[in-house]
py3Dmol code that shows the C-alpha trace and the ligand (Angstrom):
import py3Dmol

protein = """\
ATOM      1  CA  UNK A   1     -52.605 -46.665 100.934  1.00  0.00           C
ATOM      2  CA  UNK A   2     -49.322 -48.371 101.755  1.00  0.00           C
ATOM      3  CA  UNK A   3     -46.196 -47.254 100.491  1.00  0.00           C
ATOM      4  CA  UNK A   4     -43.703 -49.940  99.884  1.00  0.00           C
ATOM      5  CA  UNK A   5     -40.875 -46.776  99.232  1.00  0.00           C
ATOM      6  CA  UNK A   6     -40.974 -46.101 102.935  1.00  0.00           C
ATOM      7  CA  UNK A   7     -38.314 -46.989 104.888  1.00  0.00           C
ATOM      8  CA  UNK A   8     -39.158 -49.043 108.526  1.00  0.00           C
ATOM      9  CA  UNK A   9     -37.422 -48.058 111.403  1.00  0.00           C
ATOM     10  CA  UNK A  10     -37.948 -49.721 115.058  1.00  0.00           C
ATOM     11  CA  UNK A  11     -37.047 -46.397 117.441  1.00  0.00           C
ATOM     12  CA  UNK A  12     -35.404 -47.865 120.898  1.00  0.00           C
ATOM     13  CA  UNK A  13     -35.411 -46.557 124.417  1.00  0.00           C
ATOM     14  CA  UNK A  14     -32.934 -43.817 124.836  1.00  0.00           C
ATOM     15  CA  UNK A  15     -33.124 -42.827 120.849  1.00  0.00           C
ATOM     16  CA  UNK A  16     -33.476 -39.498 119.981  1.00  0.00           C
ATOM     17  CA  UNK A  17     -37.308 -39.153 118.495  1.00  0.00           C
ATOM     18  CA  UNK A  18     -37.707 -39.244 114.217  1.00  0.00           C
ATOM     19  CA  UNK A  19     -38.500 -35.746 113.022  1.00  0.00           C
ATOM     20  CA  UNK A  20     -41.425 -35.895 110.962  1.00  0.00           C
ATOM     21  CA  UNK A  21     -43.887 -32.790 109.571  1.00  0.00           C
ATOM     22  CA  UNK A  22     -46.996 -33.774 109.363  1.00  0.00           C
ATOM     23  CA  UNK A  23     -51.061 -32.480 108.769  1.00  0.00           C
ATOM     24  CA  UNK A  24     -53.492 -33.057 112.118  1.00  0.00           C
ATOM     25  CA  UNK A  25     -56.945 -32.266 112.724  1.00  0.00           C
ATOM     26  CA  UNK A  26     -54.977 -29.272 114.896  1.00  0.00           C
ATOM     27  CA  UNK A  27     -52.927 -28.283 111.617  1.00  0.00           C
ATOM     28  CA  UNK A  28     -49.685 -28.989 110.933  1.00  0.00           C
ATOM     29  CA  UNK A  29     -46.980 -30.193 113.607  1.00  0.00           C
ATOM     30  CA  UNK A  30     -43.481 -30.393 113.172  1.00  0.00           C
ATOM     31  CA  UNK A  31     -42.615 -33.445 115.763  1.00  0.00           C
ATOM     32  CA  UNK A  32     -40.672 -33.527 118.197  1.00  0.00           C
ATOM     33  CA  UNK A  33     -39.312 -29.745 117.670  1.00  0.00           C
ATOM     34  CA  UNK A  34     -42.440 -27.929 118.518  1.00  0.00           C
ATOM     35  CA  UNK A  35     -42.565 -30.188 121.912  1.00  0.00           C
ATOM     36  CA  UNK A  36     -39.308 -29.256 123.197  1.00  0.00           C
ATOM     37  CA  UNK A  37     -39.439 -28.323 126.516  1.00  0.00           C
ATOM     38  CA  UNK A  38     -42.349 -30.637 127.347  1.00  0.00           C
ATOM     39  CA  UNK A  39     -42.876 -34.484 127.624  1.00  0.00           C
ATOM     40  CA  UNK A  40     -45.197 -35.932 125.092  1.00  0.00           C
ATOM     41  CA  UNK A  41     -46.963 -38.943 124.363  1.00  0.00           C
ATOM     42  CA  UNK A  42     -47.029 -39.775 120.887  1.00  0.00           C
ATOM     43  CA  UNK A  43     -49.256 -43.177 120.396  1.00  0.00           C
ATOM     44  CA  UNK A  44     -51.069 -44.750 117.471  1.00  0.00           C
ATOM     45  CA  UNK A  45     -54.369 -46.686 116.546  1.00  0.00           C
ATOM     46  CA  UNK A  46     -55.083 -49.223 114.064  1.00  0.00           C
ATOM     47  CA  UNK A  47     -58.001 -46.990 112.122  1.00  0.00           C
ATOM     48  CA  UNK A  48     -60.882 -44.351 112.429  1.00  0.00           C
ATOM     49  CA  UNK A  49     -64.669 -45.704 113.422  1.00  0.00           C
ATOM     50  CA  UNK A  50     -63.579 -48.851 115.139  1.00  0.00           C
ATOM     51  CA  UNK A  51     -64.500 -49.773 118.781  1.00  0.00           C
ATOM     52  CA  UNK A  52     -61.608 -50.400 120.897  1.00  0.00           C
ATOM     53  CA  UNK A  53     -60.173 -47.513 119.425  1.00  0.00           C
ATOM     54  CA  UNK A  54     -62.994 -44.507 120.161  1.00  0.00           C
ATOM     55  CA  UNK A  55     -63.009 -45.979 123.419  1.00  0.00           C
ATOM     56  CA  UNK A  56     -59.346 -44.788 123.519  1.00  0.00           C
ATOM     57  CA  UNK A  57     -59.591 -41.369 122.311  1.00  0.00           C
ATOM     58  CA  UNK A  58     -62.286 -40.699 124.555  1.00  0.00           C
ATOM     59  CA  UNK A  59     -60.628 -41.865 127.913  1.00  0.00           C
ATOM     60  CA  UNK A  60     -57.497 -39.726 126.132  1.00  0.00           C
ATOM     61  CA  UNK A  61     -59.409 -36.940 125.758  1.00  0.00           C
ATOM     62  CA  UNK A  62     -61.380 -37.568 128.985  1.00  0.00           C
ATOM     63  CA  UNK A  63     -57.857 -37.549 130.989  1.00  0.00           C
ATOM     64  CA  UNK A  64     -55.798 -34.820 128.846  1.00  0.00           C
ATOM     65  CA  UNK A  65     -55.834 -32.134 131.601  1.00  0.00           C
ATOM     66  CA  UNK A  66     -54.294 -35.196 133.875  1.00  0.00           C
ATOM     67  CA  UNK A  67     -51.734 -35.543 131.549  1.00  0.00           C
ATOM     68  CA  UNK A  68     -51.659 -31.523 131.240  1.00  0.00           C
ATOM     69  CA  UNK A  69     -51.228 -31.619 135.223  1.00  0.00           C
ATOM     70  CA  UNK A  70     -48.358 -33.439 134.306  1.00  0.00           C
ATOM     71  CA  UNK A  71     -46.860 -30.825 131.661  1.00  0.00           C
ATOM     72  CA  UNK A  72     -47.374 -33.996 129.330  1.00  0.00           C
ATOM     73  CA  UNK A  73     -49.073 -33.427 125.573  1.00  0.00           C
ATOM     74  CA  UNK A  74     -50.795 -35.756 123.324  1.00  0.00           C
ATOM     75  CA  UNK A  75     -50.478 -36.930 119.902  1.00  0.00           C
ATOM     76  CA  UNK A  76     -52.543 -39.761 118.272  1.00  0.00           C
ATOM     77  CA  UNK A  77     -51.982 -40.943 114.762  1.00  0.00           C
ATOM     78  CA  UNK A  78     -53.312 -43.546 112.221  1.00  0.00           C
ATOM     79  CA  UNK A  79     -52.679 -44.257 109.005  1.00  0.00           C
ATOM     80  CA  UNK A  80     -56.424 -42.732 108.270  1.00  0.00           C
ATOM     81  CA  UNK A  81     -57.028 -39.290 106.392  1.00  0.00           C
ATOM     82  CA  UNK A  82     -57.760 -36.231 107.863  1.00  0.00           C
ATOM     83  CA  UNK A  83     -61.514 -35.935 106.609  1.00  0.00           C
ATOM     84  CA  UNK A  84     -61.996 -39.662 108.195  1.00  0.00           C
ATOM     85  CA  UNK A  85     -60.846 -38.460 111.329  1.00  0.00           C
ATOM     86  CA  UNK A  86     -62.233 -34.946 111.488  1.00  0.00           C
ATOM     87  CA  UNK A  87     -65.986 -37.054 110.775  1.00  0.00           C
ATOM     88  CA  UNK A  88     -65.078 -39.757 113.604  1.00  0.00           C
ATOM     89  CA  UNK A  89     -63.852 -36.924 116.370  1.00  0.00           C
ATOM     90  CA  UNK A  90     -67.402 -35.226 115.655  1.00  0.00           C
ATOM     91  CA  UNK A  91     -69.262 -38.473 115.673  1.00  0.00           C
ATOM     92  CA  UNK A  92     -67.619 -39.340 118.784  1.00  0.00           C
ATOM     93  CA  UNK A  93     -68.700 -36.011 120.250  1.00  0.00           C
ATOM     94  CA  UNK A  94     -72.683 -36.083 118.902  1.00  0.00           C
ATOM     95  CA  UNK A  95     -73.149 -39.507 119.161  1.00  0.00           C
ATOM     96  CA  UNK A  96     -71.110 -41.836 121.268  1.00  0.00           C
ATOM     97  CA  UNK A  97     -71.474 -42.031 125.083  1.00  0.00           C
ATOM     98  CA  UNK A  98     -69.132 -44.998 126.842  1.00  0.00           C
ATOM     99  CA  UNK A  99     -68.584 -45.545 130.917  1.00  0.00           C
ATOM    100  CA  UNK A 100     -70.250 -42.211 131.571  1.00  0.00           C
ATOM    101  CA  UNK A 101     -67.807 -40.208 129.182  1.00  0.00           C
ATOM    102  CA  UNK A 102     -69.948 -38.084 126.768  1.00  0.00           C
ATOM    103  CA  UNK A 103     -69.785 -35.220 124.544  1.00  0.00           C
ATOM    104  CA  UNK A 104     -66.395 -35.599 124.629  1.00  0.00           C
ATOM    105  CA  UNK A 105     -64.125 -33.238 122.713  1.00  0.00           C
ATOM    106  CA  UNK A 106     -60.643 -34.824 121.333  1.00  0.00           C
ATOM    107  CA  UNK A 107     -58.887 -31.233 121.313  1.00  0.00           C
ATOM    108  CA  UNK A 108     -55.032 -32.767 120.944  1.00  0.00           C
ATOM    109  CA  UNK A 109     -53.844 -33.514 117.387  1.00  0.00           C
ATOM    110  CA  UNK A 110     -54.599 -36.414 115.583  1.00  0.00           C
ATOM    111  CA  UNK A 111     -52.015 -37.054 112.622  1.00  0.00           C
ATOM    112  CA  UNK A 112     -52.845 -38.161 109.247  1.00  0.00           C
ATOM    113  CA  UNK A 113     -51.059 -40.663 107.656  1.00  0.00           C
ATOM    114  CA  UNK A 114     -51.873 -42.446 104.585  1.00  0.00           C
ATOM    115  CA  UNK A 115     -48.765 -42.408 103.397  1.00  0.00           C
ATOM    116  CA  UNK A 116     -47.266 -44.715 106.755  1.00  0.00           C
ATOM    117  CA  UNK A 117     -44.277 -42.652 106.832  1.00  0.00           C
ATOM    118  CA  UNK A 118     -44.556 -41.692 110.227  1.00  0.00           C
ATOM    119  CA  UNK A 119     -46.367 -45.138 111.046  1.00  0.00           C
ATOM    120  CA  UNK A 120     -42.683 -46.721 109.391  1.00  0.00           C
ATOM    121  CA  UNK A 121     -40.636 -44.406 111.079  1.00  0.00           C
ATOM    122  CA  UNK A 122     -41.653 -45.277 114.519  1.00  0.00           C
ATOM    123  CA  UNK A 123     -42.386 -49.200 113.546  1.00  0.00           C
ATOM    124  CA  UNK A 124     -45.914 -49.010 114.062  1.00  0.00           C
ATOM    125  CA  UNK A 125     -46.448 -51.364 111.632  1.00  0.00           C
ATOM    126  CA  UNK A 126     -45.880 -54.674 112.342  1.00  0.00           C
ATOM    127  CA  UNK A 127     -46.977 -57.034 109.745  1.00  0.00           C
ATOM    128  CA  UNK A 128     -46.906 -60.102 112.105  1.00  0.00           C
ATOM    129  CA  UNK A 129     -50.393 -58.253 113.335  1.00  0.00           C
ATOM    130  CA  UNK A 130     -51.621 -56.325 110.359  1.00  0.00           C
ATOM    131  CA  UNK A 131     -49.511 -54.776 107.109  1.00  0.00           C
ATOM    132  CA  UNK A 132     -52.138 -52.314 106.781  1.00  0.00           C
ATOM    133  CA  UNK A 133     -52.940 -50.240 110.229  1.00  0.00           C
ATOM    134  CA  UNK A 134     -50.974 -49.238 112.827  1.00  0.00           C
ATOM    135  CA  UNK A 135     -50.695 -51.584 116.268  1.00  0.00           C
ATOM    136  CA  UNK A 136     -51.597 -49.730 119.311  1.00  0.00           C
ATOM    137  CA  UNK A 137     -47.865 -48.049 120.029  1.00  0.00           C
ATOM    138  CA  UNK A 138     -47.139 -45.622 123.154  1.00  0.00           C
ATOM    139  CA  UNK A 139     -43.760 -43.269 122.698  1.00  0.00           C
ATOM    140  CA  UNK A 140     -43.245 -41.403 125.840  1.00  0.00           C
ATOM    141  CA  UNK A 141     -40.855 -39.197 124.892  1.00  0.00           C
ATOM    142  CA  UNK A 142     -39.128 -36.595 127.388  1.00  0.00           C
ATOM    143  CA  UNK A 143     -38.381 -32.640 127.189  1.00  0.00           C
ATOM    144  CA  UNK A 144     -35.371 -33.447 125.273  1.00  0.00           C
ATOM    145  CA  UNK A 145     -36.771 -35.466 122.682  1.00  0.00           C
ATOM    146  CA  UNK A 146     -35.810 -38.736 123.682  1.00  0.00           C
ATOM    147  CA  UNK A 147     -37.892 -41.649 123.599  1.00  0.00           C
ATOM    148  CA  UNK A 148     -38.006 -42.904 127.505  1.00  0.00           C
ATOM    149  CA  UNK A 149     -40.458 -45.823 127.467  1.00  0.00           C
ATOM    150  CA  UNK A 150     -41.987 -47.609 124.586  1.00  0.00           C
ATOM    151  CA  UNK A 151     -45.751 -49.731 125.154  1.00  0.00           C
ATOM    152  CA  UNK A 152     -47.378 -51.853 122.309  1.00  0.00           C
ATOM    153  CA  UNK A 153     -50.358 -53.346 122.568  1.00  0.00           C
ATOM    154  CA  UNK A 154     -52.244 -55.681 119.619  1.00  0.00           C
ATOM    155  CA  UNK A 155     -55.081 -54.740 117.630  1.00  0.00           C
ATOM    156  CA  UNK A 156     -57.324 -56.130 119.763  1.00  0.00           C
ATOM    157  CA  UNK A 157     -56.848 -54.862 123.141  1.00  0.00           C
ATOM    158  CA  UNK A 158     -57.103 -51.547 124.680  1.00  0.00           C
ATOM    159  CA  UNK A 159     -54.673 -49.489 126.472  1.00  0.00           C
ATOM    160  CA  UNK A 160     -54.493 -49.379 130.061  1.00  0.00           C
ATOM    161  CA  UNK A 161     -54.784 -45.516 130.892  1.00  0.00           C
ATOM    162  CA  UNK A 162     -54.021 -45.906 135.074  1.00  0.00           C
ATOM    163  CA  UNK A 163     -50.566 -47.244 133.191  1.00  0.00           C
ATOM    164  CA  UNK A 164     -49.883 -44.656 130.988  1.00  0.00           C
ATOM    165  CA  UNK A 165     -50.337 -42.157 133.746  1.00  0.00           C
ATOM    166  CA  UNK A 166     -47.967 -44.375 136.043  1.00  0.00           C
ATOM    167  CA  UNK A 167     -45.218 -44.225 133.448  1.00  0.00           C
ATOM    168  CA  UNK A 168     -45.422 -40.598 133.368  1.00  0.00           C
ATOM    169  CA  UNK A 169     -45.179 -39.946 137.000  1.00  0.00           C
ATOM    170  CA  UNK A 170     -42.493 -42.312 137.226  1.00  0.00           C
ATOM    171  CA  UNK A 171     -39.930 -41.139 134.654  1.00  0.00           C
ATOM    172  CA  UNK A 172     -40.681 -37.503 136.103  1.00  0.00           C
ATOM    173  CA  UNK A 173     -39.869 -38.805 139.800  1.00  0.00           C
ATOM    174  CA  UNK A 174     -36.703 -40.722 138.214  1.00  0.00           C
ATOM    175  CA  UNK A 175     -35.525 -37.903 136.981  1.00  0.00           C
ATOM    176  CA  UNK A 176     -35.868 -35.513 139.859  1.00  0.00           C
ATOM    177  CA  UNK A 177     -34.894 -37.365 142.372  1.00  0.00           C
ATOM    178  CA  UNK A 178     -32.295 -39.552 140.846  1.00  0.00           C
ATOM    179  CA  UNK A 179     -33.935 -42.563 141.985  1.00  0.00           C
ATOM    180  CA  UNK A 180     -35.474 -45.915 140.566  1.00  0.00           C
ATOM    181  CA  UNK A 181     -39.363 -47.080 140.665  1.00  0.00           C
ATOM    182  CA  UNK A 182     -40.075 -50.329 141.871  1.00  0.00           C
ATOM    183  CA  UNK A 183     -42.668 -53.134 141.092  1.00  0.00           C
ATOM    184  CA  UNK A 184     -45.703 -51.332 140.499  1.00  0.00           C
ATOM    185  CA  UNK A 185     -44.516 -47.895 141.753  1.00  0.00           C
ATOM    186  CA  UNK A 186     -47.097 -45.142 142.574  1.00  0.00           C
ATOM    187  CA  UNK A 187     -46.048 -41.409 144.255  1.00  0.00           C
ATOM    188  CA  UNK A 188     -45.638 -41.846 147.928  1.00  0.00           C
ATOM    189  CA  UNK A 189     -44.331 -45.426 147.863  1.00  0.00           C
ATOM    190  CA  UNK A 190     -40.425 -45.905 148.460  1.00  0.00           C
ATOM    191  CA  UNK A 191     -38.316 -45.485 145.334  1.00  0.00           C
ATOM    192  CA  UNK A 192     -34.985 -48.019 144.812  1.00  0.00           C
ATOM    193  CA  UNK A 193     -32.041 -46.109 145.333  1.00  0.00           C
ATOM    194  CA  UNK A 194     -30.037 -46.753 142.382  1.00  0.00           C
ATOM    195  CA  UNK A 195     -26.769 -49.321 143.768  1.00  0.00           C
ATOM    196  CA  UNK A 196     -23.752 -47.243 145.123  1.00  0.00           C
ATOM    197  CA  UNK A 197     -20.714 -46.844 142.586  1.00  0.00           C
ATOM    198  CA  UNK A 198     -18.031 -47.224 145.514  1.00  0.00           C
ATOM    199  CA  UNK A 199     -17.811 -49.541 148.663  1.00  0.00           C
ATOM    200  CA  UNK A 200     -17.576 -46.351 150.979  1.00  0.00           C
ATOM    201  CA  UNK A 201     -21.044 -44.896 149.527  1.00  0.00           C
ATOM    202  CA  UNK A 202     -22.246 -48.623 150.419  1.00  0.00           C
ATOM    203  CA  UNK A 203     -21.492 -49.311 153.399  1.00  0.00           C
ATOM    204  CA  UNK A 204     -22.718 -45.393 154.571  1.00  0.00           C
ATOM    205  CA  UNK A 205     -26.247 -46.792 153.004  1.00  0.00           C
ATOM    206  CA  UNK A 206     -25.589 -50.236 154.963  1.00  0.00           C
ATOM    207  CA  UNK A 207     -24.987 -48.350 158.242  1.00  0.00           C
ATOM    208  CA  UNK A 208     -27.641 -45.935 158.102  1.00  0.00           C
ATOM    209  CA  UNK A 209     -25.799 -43.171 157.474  1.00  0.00           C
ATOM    210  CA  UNK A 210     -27.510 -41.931 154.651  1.00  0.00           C
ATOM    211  CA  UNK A 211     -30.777 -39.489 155.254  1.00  0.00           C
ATOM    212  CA  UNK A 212     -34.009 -41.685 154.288  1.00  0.00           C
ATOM    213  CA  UNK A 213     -32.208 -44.454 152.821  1.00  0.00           C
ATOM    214  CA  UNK A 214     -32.676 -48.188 154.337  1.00  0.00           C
ATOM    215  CA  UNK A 215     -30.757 -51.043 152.963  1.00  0.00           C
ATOM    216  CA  UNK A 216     -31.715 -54.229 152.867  1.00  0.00           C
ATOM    217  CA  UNK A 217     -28.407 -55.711 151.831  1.00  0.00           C
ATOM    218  CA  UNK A 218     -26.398 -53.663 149.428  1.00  0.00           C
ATOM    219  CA  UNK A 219     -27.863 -54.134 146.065  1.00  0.00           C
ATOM    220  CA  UNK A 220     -31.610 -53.267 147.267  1.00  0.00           C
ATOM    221  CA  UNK A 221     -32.056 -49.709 149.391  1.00  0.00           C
ATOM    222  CA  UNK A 222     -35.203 -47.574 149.784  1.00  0.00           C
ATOM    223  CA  UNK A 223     -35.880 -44.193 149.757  1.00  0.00           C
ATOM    224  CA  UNK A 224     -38.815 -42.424 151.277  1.00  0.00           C
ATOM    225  CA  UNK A 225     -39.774 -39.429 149.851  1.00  0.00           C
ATOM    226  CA  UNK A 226     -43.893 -38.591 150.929  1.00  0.00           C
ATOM    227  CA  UNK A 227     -46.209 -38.764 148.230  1.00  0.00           C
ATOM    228  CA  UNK A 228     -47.184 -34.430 148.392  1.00  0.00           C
ATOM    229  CA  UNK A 229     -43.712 -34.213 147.931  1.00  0.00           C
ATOM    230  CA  UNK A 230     -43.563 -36.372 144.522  1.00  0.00           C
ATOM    231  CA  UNK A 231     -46.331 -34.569 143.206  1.00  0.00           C
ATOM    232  CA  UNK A 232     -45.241 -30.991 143.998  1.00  0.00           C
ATOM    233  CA  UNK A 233     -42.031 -31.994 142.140  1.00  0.00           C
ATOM    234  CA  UNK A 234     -43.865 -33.839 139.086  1.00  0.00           C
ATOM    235  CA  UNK A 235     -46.865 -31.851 138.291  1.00  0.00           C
ATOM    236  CA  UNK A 236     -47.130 -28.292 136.701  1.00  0.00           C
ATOM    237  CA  UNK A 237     -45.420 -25.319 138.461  1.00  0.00           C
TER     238      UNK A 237
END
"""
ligand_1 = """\
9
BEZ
C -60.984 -51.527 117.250
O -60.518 -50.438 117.551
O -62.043 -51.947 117.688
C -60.221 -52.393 116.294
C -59.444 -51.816 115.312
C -58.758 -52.624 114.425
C -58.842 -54.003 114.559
C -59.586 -54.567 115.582
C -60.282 -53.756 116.465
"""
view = py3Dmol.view(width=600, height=400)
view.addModel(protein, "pdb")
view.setStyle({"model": 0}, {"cartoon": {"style": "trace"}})
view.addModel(ligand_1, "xyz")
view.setStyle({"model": 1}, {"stick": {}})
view.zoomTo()
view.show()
């Protein structure tokens, strides 16, 4: 049921992730605290026993121990209770088999909210689409708790997982190497040196002097760093 008492809050890039406490079908989580330490993706679906969205959970659960490889944890949540989604996760599991995925066990937490105070929190709802369900929102939020990319997708289209996965490499390679991703980025391609605060530090990029780097004119230099190398320094030590 919606409650009207709940006040909406649209979380930006580079906030600090609402605290909530809430029940899952993996008992109860205290969000973001118990993730500290560890990036997580928090995301939401518009309701239980639909299509597009047990499609979802099973290429979620499907690709957790990619995200795992990744030190990255999931959390789903709809405005649903927990009996409906304890009964769709085991109908999933005993009944539904999709693009060779089957008997498929969602084994992340899956938050129940039927009250849509986390769903408000994290402006999830967005009546423009539906005042009743959550829209299909991605948090990626990092070991600190801060939100570091934000997706949304409609009701009516499914997530692109090859995506999700990108992002997560990407803000991990970011951050370690102090670098930018480019156009479609994937490990092993050239990052985008982020531009040079002083003249001097430019024109040692512009003249080759710095190890790896290759300008192209000032504002846009490239980095090589091999692609084993990315995903030593990204995935799980
Ligand atoms: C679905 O997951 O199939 C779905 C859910 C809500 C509205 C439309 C589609």
């Amino acid at each position: 049921m919606e409650n009207d008492n709940v006040p909406v809050s649209l979380p930006r890039i580079g906030d600090k992730a609402p605290a909530f406490k809430a029940v899952t079908t993996q008992g109860e989580i205290d969000f973001p605290k118990q993730y500290e330490g560890k990036w997580v993706i928090l995301f939401s679906h518009p309701a239980d026993f639909t299509p597009v969205c047990t499609s979802e959970f099973m290429t979620f659960a499907t690709l957790e121990s990619k995200f795992d490889e990744l030190d990255c944890k999931l959390v789903g949540l709809s405005v649903d209770g927990l009996y409906s989604h304890i009964a769709w996760l085991r109908t999933i599991k005993e009944k539904i088999d999709y693009k060779g995925m089957k008997d498929v066990e969602v084994k992340f937490p899956l938050i129940e909210d039927i009250t849509m105070e986390v769903a408000k929190k994290y402006g999830m709802i967005q009546p423009g689409e539906a005042t009743t369900k959550a829209v299909r929102a991605v948090f990626f939020i990092d070991p600190k708790g801060v939100i570091r990319t934000i997706i949304y997708y409609p009701l009516s289209i499914g997530r692109n997982f090859d995506e999700l996965i990108r992002v997560v490499q990407a803000l991990k390679a970011a951050d370690e190497f102090g670098v930018a991703c480019p156009a479609d980025w994937r490990p092993g391609d050239d990052f985008i040196v982020p531009t040079a605060g002083s003249c001097g530090v430019a024109k040692d990029r512009m003249d080759g002097k710095q190890e790896g780097v290759t300008c192209k004119d000032w504002f846009f230099c490239l980095k090589k760093v091999d692609r084993d190398t990315v995903l030593k320094a990204i995935t799980q030590k």
